[in-house]
ROBATOR-412785 format. One record per residue (C-alpha): x, z, y. Coordinates in steps of 0.02 Angstrom, whole numbers, plus 50000, padded with zeros to 5 digits. Example, Ala and Ser with C-alpha at 12.3 -4.5 7.8 and 13.67 -1.06 7.14 Angstrom:
! ROBATOR-412785
506155039049775;506845035749947;
END
This chain:
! ROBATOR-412785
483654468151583;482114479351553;482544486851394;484544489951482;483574499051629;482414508951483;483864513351413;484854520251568;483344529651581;483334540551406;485194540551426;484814550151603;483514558851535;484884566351401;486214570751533;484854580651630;484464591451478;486194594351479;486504598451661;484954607751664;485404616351507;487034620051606;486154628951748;484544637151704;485174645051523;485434661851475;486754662451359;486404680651313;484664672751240;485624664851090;487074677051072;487324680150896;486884697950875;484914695850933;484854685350784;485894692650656;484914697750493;485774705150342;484754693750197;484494679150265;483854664350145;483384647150208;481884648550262;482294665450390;483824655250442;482714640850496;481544650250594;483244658850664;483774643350718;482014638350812;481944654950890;483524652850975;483204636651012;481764642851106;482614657851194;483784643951247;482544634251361;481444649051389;479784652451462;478964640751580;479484643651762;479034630651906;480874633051975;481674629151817;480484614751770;480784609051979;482674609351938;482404597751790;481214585651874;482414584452013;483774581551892;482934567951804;482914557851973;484664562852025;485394554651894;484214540451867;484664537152059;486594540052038;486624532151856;487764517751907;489154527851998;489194541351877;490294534451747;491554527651887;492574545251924;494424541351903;495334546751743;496234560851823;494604567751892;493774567351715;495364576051641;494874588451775;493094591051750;493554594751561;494824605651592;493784613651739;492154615751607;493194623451463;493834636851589;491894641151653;491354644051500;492984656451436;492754666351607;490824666051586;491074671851411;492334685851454;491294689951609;489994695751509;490834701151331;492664704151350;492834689251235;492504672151181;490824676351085;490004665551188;491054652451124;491524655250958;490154667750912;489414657850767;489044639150765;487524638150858;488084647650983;489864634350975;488684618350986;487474627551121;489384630151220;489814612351196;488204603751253;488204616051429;490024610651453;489554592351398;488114596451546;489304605051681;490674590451658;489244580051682;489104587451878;491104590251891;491124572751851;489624567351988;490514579052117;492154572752105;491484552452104;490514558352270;492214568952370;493344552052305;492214538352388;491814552152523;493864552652539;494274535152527;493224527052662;493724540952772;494154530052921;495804533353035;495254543353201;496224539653378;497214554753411;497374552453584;495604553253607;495634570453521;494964586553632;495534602553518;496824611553581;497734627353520;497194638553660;495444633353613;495824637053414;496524653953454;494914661053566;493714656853448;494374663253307;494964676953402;493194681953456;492684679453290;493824691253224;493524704153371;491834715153311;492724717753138;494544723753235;493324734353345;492204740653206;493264747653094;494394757853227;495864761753210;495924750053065;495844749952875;497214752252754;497304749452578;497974764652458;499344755452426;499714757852625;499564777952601;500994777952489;502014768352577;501674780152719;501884794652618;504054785252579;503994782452763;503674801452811;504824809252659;503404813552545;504054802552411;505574793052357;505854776952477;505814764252353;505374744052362;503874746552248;503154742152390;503664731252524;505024742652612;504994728552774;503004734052802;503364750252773;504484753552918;503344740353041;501904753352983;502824768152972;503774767053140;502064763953218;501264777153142;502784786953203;502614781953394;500734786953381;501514805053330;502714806753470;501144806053587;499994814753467;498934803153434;499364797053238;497824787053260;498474776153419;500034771153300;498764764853150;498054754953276;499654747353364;500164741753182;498464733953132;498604725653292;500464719653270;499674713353086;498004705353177;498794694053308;500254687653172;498774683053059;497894675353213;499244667053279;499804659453125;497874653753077;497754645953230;499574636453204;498704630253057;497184624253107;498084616353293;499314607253178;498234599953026;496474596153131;497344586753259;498294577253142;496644574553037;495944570853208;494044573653184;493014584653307;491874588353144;493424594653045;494094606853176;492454616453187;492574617452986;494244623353007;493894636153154;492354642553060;492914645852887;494234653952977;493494663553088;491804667752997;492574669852824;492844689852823;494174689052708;495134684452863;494394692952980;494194709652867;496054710952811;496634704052974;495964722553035;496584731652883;498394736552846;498954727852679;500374715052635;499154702152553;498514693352707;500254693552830;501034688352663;499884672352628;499834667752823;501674668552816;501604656152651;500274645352765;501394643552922;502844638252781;501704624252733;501214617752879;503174617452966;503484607652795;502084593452831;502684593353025;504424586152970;503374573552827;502244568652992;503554564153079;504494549653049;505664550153198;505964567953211;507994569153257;509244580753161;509154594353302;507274597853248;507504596553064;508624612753076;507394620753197;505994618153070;507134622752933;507674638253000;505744641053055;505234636552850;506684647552782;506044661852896;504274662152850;504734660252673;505834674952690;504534686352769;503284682552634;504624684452511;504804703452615;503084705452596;502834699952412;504404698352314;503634683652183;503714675652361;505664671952342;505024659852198;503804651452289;505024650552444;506544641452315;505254631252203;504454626552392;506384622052473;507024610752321;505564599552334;505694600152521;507514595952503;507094582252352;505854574352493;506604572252649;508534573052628;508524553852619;507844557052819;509574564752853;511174557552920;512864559752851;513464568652703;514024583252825;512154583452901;511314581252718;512424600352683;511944606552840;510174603152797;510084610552625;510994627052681;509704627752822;508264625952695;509034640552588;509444652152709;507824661552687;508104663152516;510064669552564;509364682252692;508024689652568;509224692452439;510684700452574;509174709952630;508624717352464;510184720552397;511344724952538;510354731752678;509044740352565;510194751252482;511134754452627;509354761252712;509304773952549;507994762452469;507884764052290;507674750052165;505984751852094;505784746751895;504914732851855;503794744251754;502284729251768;503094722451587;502754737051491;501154741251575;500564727551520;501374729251347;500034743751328;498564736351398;498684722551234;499134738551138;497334744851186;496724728451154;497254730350992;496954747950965;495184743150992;494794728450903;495844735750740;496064753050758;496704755950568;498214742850601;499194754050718;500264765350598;500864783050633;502474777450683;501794764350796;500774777150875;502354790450901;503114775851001;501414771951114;501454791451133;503204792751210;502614783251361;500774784951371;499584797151333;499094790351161;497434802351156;496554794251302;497124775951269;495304770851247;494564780551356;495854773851540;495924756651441;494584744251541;494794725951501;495014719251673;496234728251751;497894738351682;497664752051809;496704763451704;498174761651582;499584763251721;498844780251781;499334788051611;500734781751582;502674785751619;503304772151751;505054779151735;505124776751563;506824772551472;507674758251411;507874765651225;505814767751253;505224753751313;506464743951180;505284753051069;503674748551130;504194731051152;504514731450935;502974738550921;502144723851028;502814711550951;502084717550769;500664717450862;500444698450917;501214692950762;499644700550661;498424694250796;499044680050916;497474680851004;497674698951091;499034693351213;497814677951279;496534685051271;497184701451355;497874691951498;496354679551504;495224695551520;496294700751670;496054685451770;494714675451741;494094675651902;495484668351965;495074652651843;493134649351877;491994653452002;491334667851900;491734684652008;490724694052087;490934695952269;492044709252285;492724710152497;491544719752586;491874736652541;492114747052682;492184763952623;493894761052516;494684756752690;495044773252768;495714789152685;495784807152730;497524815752723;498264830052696;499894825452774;499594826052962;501014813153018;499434800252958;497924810452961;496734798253052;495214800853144;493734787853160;493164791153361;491374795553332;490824783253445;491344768653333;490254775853176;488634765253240;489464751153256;490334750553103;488544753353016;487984739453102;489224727253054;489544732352870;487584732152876;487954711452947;489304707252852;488434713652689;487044702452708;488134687352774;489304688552640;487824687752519;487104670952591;486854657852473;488484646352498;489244660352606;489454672052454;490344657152352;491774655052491;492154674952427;492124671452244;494244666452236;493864655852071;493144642552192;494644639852296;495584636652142;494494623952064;494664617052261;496584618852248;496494607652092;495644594852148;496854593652328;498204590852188;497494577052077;496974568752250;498574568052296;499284561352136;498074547652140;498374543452321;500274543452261;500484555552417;501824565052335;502664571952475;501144581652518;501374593852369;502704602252424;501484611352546;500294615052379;501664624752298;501214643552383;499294640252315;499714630852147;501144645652109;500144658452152;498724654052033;500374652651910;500764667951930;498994674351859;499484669651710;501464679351702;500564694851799;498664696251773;497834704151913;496304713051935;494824699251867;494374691252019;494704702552186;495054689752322;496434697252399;497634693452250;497154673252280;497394674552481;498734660752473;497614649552376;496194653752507;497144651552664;497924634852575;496364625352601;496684623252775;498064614552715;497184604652543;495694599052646;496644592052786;497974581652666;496524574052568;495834567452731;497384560552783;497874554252612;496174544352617;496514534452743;497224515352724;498734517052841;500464527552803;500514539252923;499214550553019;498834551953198;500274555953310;499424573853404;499044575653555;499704587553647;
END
């Protein structure tokens, strides 16, 4: 028995080297190219090798040696539950670890070098993994046993209520609406206001549905003279949507969850998170299009919940799901996807619930009719409104930004003919200089987005030469493009006020900031800056977290054999999907809203999926 304990305790010892190695190492210590010498023998490649070994654990520091002490007892304390995390969950953690380390790697190099540099730096990557699926691992033992004795609450003895929901967050929300005066709007607004007004081609590049909500605001504000008044009357159209369909949210999921403790986690991280509050205020798709996505969810789980619910309601709440759907879908088109993906496992779950064959039809055309009325709306209505069809110039866009990839990495591979067929749709001659790793925007600004078929046919030869001599660029490429989206790795990215507002030329939407607001408005970005950079605050604005969260909901359900719940997980789980088919800009949160707003959703299911009985609390009202 003593020498089992003795050895629990070196075997700790080890997997606190690792976790510590993990957390206090600075992989830009052992990178490669410190160490790199032209001649070297044996003897210079052993004294290589202890150098980096010490820049690996580096200098004495009492925090550092703290954080290893402590670890040493953490695991000597938790030793026996350690090694008990389900399968699934260790599948997780590995698949979890490999993905820190590729978006730490590319955070800081563009690449895998901190992977695949040499070997040392390989075997340095593997034993920091080995130590951060050592925590995964710990974490995920700690949120299953937290999960699983999570005891059933009494609903009736429940006190929140949606009024209640709705004024918090509500005066939560309020200092940012009134702060930032008339409201914010993204560049991608200004365009759309520029179609609205005739100073550019109406066309669905963007959402053609927000831009006549905005536009015919903006318009009204004009007919009184006040182009400011109409910004406002939009943002607040957009504000109390967003609010009311938070607050749906939260009213539905706490009180089925049933826990005073998990309302106020609700209500706060809605209502103090500022990527709510913020882009509740500003005029942009992302945040009416996720809420809209949320709301979806939620009607979905209200027909699961209910076990008795008659016919009558299940084509209320199916015209209610089809309607949301179809307004994100509006709002985003990759919505339509999530909205049919979303509906046939809807359908797959609760037709057995239905009556009659002539009910079961009834149902399933109810489910698709958002799908029906986004598509009559797009392609019948739109074109009838003068909207033109945009091209889906994304594809070739991003065509160039491997191209520049390429160009970069092996600039003597790209022949003279290659480069004639770049040329015809880009400006070949300042290809490095717009080409930035993380985003293809540098790249889209010189190139032609009305390009032709014959063109782009081109390109697309020229492309696939490209991946067939390195396989890599495409990955990688895309990888580069999104890796915030995959770890928590991002910097926090939210809080910039001064891209919010812009001066026109055009005076339909020339907007003025009353005077009397500018203190304010200092004061709170002043607030919200150093909020936002709490520590734990600024993690709930780093979107690679809610993924990692998002994962986790899933493979709790699929143990709990809850499969009905994931249904409502297909807005966040797609979404993340989608990163992958159209990279976005490295980690800004706004592009992972419906993965954010989910967790309303995720955190509330794996409560109720804990518990031992069927079916949650009946609310109530």
């Amino acid at each position: 028995m003593k020498r089992e304990k003795i050895g629990n305790i070196v075997i700790s010892v080890l997997i606190a080297v690792l976790m510590w190695l993990f957390l206090c190492a600075d992989m830009n210590a052992v990178y490669p190219n410190i160490y790199r010498q032209p001649d070297a023998g044996t003897v210079v490649t052993l004294v290589t090798f202890l150098q980096r070994i010490g820049a690996a654990f580096g200098d004495f520091a009492i925090l550092k040696e703290a954080v290893f002490a402590a670890l040493i007892v953490i695991v000597i304390k938790t030793f026996d539950r350690m090694f008990k995390c389900p399968v699934l969950f260790k599948i997780l953690a590995g698949v979890l670890s490999a993905l820190y380390l590729f978006a730490e790697s590319f955070r800081e190099l563009n690449s895998a070098d901190f992977i695949i540099g040499d070997a040392f730096v390989f075997v340095f990557s593997l034993l920091r993994g080995i130590g951060l699926y050592t925590i995964l691992c710990g974490v995920f033992t700690f949120l299953v046993g937290f999960l699983d004795s999570n005891k059933k609450k009494d609903g009736d003895r429940f006190k929140w209520s949606f009024k209640k929901i709705f004024l918090i967050i509500f005066l939560l929300w309020l200092p940012i609406l009134i702060s930032i005066y008339p409201g914010g709007y993204l560049l991608d607004t200004r365009l759309q206001l520029m179609q609205f007004f005739g100073y550019a081609p109406l066309s669905d590049a963007h959402p053609p549905f927000n831009t006549f909500v905005v536009g015919i605001c903006v318009s009204l504000g004009n007919k009184i003279g006040h182009p400011t008044v109409g910004l406002f009357l939009a943002v607040l159209i957009q504000f109390f949507f967003l609010l009311f369909g938070v607050s749906y949210a939260c009213d539905r999921i706490v009180k089925r969850v049933g826990s005073e403790a998990f309302g106020w986690v609700c209500v706060l991280f809605a209502g103090c998170n500022t990527m709510f509050s913020f882009y509740a205020s500003c005029i942009g798709k992302d945040a009416s299009y996720s809420v809209s996505l949320l709301v979806m969810a939620v009607l979905y789980l209200e027909l699961v919940f209910d076990k008795e619910a008659s016919f009558k309601k299940f084509i209320v709440s199916g015209l209610l799901f089809s309607l949301m759907g179809m307004l994100a879908s509006l709002m985003r088109h990759t919505g339509v996807y999530i909205l049919i993906v979303a509906a046939l496992l809807a359908i797959a779950v609760l037709i057995k619930r239905v009556g009659n064959t002539g009910e079961k039809i009834a149902f399933i055309a109810v489910m698709f009719s958002g799908v029906v009325g986004f598509y009559g709306i797009t392609k019948i209505v739109y074109p009838m409104m003068g909207v033109i069809p945009d091209k889906s110039f994304l594809i070739y866009v991003n065509m160039l930004q491997h191209t520049a990839r390429f160009y970069e990495q092996y600039p003597g591979e790209l022949s003279p003919e290659d480069i004639s067929v770049i040329s015809a749709v880009t400006d070949f001659d300042k290809f490095l200089e717009h080409y930035d790793p993380v985003t293809s925007d540098g790249i889209k600004a010189i190139t032609d987005l009305n390009a032709s078929p014959e063109k782009i046919d081109a390109l697309k030869k020229v492309w696939i030469k490209e991946i067939k001599a390195h396989p890599m660029i495409v990955p990688a490429s895309v990888f580069n493009m999104s890796y915030g989206f995959w770890a928590p790795v991002a910097e926090n990215t939210v809080n910039d006020f001064g891209n919010w507002y812009y001066e026109s030329e055009y005076p339909e939407f020339d907007f003025k900031t009353p005077s009397i607001f500018s203190a304010f408005r200092n004061l709170t970005e002043s607030l919200v800056s150093l909020w936002t950079r709490l520590p734990g605050i600024r993690m709930l604005h780093n979107p690679g977290i809610y993924t990692w969260m998002l994962a986790f909901a899933c493979c709790y359900m699929l143990q709990k054999k809850k499969f009905e719940y994931l249904p409502a997980m297909v807005p966040g789980v797609l979404t993340v999907a989608i990163f992958l088919a159209v990279p976005s800009y490295y980690g800004h949160p706004r592009y992972c809203f419906p993965v954010v707003y989910s967790m309303i959703v995720c955190w509330g299911l794996c409560l109720i999926a804990g518990r031992s009985g069927d079916t949650p609390p009946k609310p109530a009202e």
